[in-house]
Each structure stands twice: as structure tokens, then as C-alpha cells.
MARTORGU-91261 format. One record per residue (C-alpha): z, y, x. Coordinates in nm, 3 decimals. Each point is the difference from the previous one (the first is absolute). Example, Ala and Ser with C-alpha at 12.3 -4.5 7.8 and 13.67 -1.06 7.14 Angstrom:
2
> w; v; u
> 0.780; -0.450; 1.230
> -0.066; 0.344; 0.137
// end
This chain:
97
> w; v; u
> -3.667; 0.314; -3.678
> 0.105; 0.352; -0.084
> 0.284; -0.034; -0.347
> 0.063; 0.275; -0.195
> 0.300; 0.046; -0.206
> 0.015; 0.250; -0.310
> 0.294; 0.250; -0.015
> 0.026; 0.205; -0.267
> 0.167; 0.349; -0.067
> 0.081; 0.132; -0.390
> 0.167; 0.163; -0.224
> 0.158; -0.085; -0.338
> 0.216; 0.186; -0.242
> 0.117; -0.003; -0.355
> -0.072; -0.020; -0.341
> 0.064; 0.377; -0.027
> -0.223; 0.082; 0.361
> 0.285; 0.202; 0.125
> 0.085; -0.188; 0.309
> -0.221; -0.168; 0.268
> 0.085; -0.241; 0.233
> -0.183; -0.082; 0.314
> 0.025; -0.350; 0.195
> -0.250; -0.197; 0.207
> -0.019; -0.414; -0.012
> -0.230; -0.269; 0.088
> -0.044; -0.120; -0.345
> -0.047; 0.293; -0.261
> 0.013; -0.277; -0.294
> 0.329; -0.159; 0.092
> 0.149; 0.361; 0.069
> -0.088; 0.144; -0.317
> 0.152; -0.285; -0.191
> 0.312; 0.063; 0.187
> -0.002; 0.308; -0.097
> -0.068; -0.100; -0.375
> 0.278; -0.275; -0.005
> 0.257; 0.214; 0.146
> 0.041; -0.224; 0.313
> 0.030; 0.279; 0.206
> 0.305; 0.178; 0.042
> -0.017; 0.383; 0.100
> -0.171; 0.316; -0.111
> -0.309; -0.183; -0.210
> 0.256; -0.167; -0.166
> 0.197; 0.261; -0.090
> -0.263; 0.251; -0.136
> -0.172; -0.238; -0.168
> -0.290; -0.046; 0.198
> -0.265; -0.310; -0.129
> -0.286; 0.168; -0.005
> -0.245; -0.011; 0.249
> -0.221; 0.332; 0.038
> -0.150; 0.074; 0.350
> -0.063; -0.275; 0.284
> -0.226; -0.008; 0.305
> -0.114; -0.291; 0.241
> 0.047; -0.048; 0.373
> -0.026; -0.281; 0.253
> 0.260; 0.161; 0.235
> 0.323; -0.019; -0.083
> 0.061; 0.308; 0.210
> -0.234; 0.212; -0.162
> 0.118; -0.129; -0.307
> 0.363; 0.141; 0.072
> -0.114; 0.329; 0.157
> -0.201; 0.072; -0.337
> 0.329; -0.090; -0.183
> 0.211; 0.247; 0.218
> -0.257; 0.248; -0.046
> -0.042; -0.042; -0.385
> 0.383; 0.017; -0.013
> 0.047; 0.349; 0.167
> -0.262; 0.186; -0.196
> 0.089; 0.230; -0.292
> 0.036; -0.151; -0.374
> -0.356; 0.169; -0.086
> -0.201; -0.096; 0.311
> 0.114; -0.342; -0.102
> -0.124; 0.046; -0.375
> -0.332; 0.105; 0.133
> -0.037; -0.329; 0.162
> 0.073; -0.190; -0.225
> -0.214; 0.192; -0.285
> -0.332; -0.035; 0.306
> 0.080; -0.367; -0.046
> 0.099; -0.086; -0.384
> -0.115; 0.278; -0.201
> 0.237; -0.009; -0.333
> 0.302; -0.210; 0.241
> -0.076; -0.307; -0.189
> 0.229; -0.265; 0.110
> -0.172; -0.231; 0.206
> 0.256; -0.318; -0.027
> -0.297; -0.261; -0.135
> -0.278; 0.154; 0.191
> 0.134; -0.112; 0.335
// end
């Protein structure tokens, strides 16, 4: 019996879409209400970050946190590109998920 397990890595940011934020969890919902309810303390918190934007699956929690350390060094506009490939507009995706 081969389980899987689903990691996730994304980005959210703020009403204004100044600042991004990038995290990985195991469960995108409960994170992103986190996020929304201010539970977390730290840089989300601070800038205001709610809303999610950007997110991608994996069933490796390593892979999951070597994409997140490799979205987290790239430049501000390689980072917009992404997220534009996957949400055209940067419609916040906080009921979708």
C-alpha cells in the first residue's frame, strides 16, 4: 500500500500586492486561514498578508521545501511572472482552495 501525502508550497500577500510571502504546509486550507485570522505571528502578520495568490502541489515534502527555497531566492519579477503563468489578474484565491 503505497500513501501519499500532499505538501503544498505558496505564496500570499496583501490587499495592496506589494509583498509576497512564501511558506509550504500539509494543509493549504488550514494555513491560509491562519494567515487570515492573524494566528500567525511573524512577517505575514506583519505586512498584512491574507491573501492567497500562487500555490503548487507535491507529495514530497522534500521537494516541496526545495521549491520553497528556490522560489524564495529568485528576484521580485521572476516571482511575478510565476505567479501571473498561474493566476492571470492575481485574483485572490482564499475560497477557491
Amino acid at each position: 500500500m503505497v500513501l501519499f501525502h500532499n505538501y503544498f508550497v505558496y505564496i500570499i500577500t496583501n490587499k495592496y500586492k506589494n509583498v509576497l510571502y512564501i511558506g509550504v504546509t500539509n494543509n493549504l486550507k488550514k494555513r491560509v486561514f491562519e494567515h487570515q485570522s492573524g494566528k500567525l505571528v511573524g512577517f505575514s502578520k506583519k505586512y498584512n498578508c491574507h491573501f492567497l495568490i500562487f500555490y503548487e502541489h507535491f507529495t514530497n515534502i522534500n521537494h516541496a521545501i526545495n521549491r520553497e527555497k528556490e522560489l524564495k531566492k529568485w528576484r521580485r519579477e521572476k516571482k511575478d511572472h510565476l505567479i501571473s503563468e498561474f493566476n492571470p489578474g492575481w485574483k485572490f484565491l482564499n475560497e477557491e482552495i
